[in-house]
N, C-alpha and C positions, 0 to 999 in steps of 0.2 A: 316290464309290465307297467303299464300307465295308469292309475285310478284317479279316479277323478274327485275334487276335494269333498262333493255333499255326499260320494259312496266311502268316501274314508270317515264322514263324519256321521255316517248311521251305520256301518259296521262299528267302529268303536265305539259307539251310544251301544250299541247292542251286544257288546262283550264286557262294556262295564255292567254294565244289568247284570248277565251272566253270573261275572265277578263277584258283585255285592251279594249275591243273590248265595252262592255257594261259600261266601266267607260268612255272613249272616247265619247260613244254617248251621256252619260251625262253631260260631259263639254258641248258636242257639244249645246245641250240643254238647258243647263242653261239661254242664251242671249232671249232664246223665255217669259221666266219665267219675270213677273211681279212684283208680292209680293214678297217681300224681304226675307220674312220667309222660304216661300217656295224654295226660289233661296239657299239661306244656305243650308236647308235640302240637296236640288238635287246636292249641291257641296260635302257635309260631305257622302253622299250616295256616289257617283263618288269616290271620294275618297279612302274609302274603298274598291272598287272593283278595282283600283288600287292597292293597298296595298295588298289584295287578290291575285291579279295576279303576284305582286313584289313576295310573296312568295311562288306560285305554280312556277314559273321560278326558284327561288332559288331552289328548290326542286329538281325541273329537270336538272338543271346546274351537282349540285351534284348528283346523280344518273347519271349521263352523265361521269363526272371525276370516281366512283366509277366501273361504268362499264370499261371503259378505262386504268384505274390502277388494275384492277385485273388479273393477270396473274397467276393464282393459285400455287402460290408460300406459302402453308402452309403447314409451318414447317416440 
């Protein structure tokens, strides 16, 4: 399957969204959380969907530069 760079770089725009979007509510969430255990888990979860979204953005940044620099200039 072939995608093409500006559909790789607005699907990953649009999963980091996603990402931020569901790690944000879980920060947001945490302060509701009692048990301590529990409270870790929903930070080390957030977290990761953070880190998730850090790299669906990188993703898209570059596909973003890769579309922008190719000027078909091969050889």
């Amino acid at each position: 399957m072939k995608l093409s760079a500006q559909m790789t770089m607005v699907v990953g725009a649009i999963f980091a969204v996603i990402c931020f979007s569901v790690a944000v509510n879980g920060f947001m969430s945490v302060g509701e959380i009692t048990d301590p255990k529990i409270a870790a888990d929903a930070r080390g979860s957030s977290w990761f969907w953070a880190f998730l979204g850090a790299v669906a953005l990188t993703f898209a940044v570059v596909s973003w530069w890769m579309a922008r620099n190719e000027k078909g200039d091969r050889g």
